[in-house]
BALOBA-1460 file (C-alpha; in Angstrom, 3 decimals):
// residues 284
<rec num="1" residu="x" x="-58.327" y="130.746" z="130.404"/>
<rec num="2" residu="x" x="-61.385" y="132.657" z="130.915"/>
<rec num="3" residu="x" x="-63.367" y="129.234" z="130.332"/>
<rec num="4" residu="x" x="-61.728" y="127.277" z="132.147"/>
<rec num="5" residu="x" x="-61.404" y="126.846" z="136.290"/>
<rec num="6" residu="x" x="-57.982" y="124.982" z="136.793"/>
<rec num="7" residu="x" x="-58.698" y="121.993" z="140.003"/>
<rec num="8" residu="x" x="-57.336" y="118.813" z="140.685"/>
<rec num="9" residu="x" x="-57.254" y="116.019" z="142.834"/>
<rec num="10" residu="x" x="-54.559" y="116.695" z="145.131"/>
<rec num="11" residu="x" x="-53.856" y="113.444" z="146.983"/>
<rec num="12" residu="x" x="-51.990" y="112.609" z="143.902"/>
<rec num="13" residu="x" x="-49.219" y="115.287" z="145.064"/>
<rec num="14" residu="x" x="-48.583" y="114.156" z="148.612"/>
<rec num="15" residu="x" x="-51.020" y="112.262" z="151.384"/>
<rec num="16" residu="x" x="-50.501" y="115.496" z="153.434"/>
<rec num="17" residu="x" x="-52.923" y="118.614" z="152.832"/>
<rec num="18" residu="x" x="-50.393" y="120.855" z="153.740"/>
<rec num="19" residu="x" x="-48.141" y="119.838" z="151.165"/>
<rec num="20" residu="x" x="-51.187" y="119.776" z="148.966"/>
<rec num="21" residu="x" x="-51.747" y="123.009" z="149.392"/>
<rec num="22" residu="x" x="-48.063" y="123.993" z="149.349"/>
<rec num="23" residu="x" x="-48.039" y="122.787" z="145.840"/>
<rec num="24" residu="x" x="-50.886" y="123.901" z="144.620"/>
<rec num="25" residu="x" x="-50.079" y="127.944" z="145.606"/>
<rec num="26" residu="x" x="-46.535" y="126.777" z="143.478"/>
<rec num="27" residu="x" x="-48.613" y="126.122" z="140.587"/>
<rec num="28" residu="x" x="-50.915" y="128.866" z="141.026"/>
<rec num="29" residu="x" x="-54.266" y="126.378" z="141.374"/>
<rec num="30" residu="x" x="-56.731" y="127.918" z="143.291"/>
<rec num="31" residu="x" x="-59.182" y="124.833" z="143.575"/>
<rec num="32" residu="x" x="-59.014" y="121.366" z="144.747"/>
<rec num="33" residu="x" x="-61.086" y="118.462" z="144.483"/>
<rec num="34" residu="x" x="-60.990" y="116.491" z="147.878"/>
<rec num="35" residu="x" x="-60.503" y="113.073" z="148.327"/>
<rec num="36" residu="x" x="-57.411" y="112.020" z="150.948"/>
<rec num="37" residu="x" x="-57.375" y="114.505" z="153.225"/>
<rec num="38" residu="x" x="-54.262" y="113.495" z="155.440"/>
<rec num="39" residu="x" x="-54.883" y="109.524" z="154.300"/>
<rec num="40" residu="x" x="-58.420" y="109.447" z="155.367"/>
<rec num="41" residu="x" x="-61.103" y="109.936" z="152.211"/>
<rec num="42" residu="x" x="-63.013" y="113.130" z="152.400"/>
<rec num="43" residu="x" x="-66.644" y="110.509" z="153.040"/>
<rec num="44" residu="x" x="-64.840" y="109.586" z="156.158"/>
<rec num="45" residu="x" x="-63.465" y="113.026" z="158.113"/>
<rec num="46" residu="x" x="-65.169" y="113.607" z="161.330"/>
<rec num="47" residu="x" x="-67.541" y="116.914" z="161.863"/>
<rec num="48" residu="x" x="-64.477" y="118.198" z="163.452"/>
<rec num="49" residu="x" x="-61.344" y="117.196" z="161.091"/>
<rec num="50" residu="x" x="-64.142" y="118.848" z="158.254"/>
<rec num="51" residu="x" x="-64.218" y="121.764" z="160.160"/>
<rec num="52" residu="x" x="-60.327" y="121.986" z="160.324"/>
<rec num="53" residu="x" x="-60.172" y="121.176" z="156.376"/>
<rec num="54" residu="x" x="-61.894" y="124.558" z="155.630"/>
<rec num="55" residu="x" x="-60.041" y="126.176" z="158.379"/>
<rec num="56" residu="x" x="-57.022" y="125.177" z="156.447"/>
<rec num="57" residu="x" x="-58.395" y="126.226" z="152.656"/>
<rec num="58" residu="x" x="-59.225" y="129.328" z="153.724"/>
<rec num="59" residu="x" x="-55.682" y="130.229" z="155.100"/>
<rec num="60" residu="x" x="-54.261" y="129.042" z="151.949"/>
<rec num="61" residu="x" x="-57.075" y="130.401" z="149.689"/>
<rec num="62" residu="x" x="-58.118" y="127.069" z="148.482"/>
<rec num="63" residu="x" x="-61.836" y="126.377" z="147.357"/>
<rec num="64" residu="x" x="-62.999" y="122.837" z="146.504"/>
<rec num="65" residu="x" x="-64.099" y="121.940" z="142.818"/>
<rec num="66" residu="x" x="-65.997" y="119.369" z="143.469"/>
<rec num="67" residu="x" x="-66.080" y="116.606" z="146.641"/>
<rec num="68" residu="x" x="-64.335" y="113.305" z="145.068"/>
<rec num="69" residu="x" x="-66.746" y="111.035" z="147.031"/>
<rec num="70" residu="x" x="-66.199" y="107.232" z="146.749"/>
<rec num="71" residu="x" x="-70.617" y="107.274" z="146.505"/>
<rec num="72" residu="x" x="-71.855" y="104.919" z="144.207"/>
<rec num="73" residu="x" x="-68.235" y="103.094" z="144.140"/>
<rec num="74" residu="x" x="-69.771" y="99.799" z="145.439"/>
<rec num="75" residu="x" x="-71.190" y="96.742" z="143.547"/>
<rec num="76" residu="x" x="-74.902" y="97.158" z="142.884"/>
<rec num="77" residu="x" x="-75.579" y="93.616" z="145.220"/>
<rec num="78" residu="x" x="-74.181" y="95.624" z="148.387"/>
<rec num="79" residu="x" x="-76.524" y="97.160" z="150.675"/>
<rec num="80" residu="x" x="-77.713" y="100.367" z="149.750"/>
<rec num="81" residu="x" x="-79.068" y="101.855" z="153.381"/>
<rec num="82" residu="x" x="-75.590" y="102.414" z="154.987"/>
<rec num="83" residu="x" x="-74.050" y="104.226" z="151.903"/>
<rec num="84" residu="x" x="-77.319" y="106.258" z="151.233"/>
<rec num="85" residu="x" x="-76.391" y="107.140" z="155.269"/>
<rec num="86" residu="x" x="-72.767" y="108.075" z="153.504"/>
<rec num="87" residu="x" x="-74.597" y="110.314" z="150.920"/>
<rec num="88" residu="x" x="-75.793" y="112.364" z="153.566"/>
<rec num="89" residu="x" x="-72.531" y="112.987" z="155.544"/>
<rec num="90" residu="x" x="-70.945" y="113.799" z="152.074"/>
<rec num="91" residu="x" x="-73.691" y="116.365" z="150.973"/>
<rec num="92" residu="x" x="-73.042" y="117.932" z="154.978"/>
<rec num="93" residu="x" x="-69.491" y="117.863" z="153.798"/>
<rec num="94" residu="x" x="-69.742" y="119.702" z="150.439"/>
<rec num="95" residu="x" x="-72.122" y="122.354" z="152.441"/>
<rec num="96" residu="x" x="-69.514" y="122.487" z="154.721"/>
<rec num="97" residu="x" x="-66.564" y="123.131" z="152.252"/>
<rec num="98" residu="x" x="-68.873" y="125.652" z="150.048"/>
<rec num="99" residu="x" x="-69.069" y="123.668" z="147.019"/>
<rec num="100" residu="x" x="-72.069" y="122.661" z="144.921"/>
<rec num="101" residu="x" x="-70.866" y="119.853" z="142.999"/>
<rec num="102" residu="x" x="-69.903" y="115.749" z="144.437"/>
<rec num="103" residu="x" x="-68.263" y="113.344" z="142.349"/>
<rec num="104" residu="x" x="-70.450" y="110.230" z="141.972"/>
<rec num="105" residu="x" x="-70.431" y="106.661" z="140.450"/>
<rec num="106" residu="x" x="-72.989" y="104.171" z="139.503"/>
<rec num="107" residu="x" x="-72.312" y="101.012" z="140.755"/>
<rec num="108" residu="x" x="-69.944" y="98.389" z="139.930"/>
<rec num="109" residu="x" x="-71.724" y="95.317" z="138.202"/>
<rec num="110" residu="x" x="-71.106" y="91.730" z="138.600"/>
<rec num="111" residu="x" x="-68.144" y="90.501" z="136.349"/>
<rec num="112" residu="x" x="-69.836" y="88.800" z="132.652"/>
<rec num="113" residu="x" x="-73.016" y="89.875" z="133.544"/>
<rec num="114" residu="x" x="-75.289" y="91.925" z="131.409"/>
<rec num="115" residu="x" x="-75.513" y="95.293" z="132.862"/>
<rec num="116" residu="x" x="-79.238" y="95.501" z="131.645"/>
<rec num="117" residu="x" x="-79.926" y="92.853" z="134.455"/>
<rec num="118" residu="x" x="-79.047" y="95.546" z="136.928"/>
<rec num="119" residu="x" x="-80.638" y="98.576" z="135.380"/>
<rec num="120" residu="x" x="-83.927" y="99.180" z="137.113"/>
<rec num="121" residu="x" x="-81.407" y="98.315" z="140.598"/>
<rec num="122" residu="x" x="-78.997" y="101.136" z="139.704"/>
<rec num="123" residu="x" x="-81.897" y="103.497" z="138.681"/>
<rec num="124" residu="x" x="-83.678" y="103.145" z="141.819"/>
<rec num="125" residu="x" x="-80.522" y="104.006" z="143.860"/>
<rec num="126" residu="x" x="-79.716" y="107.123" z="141.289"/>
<rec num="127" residu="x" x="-83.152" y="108.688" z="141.859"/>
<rec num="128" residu="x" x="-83.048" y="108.331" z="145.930"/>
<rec num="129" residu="x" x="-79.443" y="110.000" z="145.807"/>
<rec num="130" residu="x" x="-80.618" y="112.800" z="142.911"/>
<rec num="131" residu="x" x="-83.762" y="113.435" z="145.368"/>
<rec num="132" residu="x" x="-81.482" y="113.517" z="148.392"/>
<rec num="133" residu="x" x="-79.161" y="116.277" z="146.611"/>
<rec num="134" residu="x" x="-82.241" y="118.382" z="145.051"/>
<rec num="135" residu="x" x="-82.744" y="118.738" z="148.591"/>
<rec num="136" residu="x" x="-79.408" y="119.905" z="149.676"/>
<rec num="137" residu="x" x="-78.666" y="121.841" z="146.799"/>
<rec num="138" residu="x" x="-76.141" y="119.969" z="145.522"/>
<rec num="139" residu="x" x="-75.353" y="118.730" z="142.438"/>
<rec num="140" residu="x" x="-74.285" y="115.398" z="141.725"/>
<rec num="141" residu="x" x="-71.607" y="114.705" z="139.029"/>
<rec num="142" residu="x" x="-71.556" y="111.023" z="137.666"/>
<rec num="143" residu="x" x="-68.499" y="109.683" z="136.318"/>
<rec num="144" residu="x" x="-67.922" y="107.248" z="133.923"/>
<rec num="145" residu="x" x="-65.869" y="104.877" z="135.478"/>
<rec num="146" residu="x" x="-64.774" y="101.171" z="134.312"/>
<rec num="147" residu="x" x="-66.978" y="98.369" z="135.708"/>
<rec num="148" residu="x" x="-69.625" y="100.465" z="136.884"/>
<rec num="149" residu="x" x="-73.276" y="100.894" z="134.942"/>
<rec num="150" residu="x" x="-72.517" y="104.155" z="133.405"/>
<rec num="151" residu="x" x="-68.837" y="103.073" z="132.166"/>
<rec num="152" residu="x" x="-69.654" y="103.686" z="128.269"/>
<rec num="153" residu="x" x="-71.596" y="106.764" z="126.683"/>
<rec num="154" residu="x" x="-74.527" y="104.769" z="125.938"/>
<rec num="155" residu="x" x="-75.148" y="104.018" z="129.288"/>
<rec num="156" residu="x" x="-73.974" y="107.219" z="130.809"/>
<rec num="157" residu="x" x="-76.719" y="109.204" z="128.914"/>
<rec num="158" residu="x" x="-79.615" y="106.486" z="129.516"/>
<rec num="159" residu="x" x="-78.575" y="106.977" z="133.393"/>
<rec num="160" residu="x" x="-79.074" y="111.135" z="132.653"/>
<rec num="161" residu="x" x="-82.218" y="110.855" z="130.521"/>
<rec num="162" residu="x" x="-83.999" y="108.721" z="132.741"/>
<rec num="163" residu="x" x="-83.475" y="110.182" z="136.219"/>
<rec num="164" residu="x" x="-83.382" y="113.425" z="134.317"/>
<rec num="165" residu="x" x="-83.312" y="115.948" z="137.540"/>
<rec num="166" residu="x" x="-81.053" y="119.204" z="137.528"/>
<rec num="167" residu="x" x="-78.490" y="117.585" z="140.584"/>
<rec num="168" residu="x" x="-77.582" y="115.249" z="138.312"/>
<rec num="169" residu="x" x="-74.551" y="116.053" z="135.476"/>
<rec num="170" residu="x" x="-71.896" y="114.387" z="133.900"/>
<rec num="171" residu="x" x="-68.154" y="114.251" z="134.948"/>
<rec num="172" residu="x" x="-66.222" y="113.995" z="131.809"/>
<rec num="173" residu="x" x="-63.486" y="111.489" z="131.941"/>
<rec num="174" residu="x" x="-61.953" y="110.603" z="128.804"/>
<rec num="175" residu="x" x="-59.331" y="108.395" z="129.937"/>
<rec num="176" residu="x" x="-61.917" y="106.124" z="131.632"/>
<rec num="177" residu="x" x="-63.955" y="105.983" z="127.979"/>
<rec num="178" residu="x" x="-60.736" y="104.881" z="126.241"/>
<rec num="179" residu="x" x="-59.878" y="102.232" z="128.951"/>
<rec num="180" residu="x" x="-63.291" y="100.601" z="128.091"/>
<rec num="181" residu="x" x="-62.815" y="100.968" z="124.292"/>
<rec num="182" residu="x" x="-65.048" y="103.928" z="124.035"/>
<rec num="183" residu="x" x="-63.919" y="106.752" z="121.480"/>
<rec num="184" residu="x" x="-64.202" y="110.078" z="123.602"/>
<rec num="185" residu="x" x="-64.203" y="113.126" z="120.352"/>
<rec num="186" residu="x" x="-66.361" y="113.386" z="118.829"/>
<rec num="187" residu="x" x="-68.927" y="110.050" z="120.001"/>
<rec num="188" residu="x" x="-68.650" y="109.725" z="123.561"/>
<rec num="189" residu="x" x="-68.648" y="113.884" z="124.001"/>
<rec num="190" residu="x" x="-71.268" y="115.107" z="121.872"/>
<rec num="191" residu="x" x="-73.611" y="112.115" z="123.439"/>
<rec num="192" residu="x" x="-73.087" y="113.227" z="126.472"/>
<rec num="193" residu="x" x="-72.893" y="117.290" z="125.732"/>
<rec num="194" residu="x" x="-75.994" y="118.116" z="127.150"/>
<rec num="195" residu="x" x="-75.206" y="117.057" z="130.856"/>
<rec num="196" residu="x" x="-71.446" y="117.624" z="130.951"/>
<rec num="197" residu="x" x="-70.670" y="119.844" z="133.937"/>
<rec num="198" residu="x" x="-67.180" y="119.251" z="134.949"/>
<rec num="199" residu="x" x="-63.932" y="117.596" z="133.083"/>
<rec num="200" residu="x" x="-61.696" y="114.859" z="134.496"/>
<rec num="201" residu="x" x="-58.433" y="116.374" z="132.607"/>
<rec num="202" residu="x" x="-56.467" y="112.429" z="132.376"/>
<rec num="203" residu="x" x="-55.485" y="111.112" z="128.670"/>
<rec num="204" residu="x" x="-54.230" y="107.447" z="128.127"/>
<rec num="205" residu="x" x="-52.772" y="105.419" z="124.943"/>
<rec num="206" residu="x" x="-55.169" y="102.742" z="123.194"/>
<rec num="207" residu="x" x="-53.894" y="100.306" z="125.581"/>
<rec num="208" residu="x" x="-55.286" y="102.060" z="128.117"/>
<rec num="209" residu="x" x="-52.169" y="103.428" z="130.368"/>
<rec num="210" residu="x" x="-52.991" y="106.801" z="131.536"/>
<rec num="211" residu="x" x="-50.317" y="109.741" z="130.368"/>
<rec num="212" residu="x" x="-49.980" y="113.205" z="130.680"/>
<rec num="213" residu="x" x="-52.569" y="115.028" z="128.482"/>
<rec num="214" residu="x" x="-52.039" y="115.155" z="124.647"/>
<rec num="215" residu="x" x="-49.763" y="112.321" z="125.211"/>
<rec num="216" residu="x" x="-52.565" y="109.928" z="124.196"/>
<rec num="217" residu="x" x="-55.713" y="109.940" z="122.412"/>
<rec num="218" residu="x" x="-57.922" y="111.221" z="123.991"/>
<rec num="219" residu="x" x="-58.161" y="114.084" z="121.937"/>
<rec num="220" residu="x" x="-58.098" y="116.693" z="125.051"/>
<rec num="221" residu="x" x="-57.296" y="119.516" z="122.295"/>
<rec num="222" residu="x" x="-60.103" y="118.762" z="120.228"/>
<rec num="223" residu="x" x="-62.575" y="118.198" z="123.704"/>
<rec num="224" residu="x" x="-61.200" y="121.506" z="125.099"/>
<rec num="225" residu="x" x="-61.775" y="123.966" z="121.432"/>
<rec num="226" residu="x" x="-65.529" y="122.191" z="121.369"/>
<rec num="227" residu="x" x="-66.388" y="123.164" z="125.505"/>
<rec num="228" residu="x" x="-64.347" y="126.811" z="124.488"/>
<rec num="229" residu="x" x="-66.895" y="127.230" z="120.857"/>
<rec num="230" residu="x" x="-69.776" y="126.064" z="123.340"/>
<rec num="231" residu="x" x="-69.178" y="128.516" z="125.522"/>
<rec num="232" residu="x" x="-68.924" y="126.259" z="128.737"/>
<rec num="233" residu="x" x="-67.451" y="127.820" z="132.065"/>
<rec num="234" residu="x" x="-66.157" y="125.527" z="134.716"/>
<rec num="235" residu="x" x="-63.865" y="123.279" z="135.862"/>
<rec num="236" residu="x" x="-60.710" y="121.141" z="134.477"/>
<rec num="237" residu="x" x="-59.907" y="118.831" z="137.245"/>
<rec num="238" residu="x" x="-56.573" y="117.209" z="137.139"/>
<rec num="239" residu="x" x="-56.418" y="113.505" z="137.953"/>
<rec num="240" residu="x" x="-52.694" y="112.360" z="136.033"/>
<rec num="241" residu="x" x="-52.729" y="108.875" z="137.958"/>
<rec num="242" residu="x" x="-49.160" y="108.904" z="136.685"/>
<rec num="243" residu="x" x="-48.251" y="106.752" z="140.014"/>
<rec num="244" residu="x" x="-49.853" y="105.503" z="142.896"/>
<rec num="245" residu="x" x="-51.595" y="107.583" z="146.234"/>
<rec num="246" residu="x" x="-52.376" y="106.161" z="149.198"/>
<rec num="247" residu="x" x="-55.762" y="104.971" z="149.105"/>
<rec num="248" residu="x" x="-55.911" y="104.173" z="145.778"/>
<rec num="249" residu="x" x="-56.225" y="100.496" z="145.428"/>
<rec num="250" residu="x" x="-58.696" y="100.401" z="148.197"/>
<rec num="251" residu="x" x="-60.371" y="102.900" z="145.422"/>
<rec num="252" residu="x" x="-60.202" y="100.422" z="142.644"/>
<rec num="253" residu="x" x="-62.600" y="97.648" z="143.454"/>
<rec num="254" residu="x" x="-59.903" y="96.301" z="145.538"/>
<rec num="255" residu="x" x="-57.528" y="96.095" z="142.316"/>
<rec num="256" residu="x" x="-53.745" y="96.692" z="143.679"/>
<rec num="257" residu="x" x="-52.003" y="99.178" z="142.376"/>
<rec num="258" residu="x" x="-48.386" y="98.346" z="140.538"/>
<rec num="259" residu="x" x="-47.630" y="102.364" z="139.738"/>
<rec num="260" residu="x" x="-44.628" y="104.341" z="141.667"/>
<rec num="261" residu="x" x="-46.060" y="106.673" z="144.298"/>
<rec num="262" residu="x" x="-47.381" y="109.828" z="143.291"/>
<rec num="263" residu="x" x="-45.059" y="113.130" z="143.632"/>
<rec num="264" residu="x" x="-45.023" y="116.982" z="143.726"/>
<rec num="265" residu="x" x="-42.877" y="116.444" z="140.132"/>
<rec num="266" residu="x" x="-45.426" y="114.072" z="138.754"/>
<rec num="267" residu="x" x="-48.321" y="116.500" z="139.495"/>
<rec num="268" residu="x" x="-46.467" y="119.517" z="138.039"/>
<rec num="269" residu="x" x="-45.963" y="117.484" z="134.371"/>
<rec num="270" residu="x" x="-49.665" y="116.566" z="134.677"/>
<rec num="271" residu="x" x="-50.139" y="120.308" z="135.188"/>
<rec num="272" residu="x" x="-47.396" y="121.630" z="132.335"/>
<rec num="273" residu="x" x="-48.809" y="119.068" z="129.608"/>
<rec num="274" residu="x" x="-52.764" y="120.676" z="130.296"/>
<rec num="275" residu="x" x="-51.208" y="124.503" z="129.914"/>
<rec num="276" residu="x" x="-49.449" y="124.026" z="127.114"/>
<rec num="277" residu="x" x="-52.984" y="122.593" z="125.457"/>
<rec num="278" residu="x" x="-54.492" y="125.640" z="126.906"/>
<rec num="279" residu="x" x="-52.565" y="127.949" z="125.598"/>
<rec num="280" residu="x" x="-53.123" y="126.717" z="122.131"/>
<rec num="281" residu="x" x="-56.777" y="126.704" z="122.584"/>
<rec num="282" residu="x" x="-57.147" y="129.950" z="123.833"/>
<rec num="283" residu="x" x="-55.360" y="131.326" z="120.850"/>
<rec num="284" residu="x" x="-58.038" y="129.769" z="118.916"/>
């Protein structure tokens, strides 16, 4: 796996970051990609509770991935000074917990709107938040999540070519492309090549219900041989989303969740379906 950097976003095992991190050691993960920390979102821990965090990731000899910051998860009509406030305390956080990269988003849109309308809007707000990492030295990762601006390919890469500044990169997440009806390999990835950074490992059938990987087409084999023949090093994060974690419909533009809460078991056959694509690839 000399590519690849196995992460994960950990909530999805247990609310508690000791059992996180319990788990994780089981599995033999080294890296973690915070988001609940104990029920509270990473954006939200106190200077103190942060300081505790590392305290604990060091005695288990945990690093974080990435910060999975909620930035940029809120519609594009909402005020922008308090969360730019937010963007701050996160890049203090990802300082904090050693880590270069923060998982970003780019606004959800009004509902059966054109998202050109909001363009030059979600621009503006990209460039502050690029300028605001530059300065940090962080690097911002921008997912492509349903509903926001950069939910398609298209989009996604006019969001990267036009703020076009080294702290901002691409999250790959190609069960988010399927849910909007996007084919992720070979359109949506070599579009977005160029600026991908990190990988959202989460697969889901045309219908758009997320699986374990290889269960549905999102062509995670194919994605993973291209990155390995590219030569890219870095990070597979596991997301499954193959049942609910607290916080999660609070994450999901207030959508509530239906799925069975998240376990230990769920996590490990998240975990089991990536490895056995892995080791197939690195026989390649």
């Amino acid at each position: 796996m000399e590519n690849f950097i196995l992460s994960g976003f950990s909530d999805e095992i247990d609310a508690s970051i000791d059992v996180q991190f319990d788990h994780l050691q089981k599995l033999g993960i080294h890296y973690f990609e915070p988001r609940g920390i104990d029920g509270k979102n990473i954006s939200d821990l106190t200077f103190a509770e942060t300081k505790e965090l590392k305290q604990k990731m060091d005695n288990s000899g945990i690093n974080a991935s990435s910060i999975g910051s909620p930035i940029g998860k809120i519609k594009i009509t909402d005020a922008f000074e308090p969360h730019l406030e937010k963007v701050k305390r996160v890049l203090e956080v990802a300082n904090m917990l050693e880590t270069n990269y923060i998982r970003i988003f780019s606004f959800y849109l009004p509902q059966e709107e054109k998202a050109e309308n909001y363009r030059d809007a979600v621009m503006e707000r990209m460039f502050k938040m690029a300028e605001l990492a530059q300065e940090a030295g962080i690097i911002l990762l921008h997912e492509n999540e349903k509903g926001i601006y950069g939910d398609i390919a298209d989009r996604c890469l006019d969001l990267l070519k036009t703020v076009e500044s080294p702290s901002l990169r691409a999250v790959f997440d190609p069960a988010n492309f399927i849910q909007c009806g996007q084919k992720v390999y070979p359109e949506a990835f070599d579009l977005l090549l160029p600026y991908i950074a990190y990988i959202h490992i989460k697969d889901a059938t045309a219908d758009g219900q997320v699986v374990p990987a290889g269960m549905g087409i999102g062509k995670i084999e194919d994605l993973l041989l291209a990155l390995k023949k590219v030569n890219y090093h870095g990070f597979l994060s596991l997301e499954p989303h193959l049942g609910n974690f607290v916080g999660f419909s609070a994450l999901e533009n207030g959508e509530d969740s239906k799925k069975e809460t998240s376990t230990p078991e769920k996590f490990t056959i998240a975990y089991q379906s990536l490895m056995k694509i892995l080791e197939r690839v690195n026989q390649e």
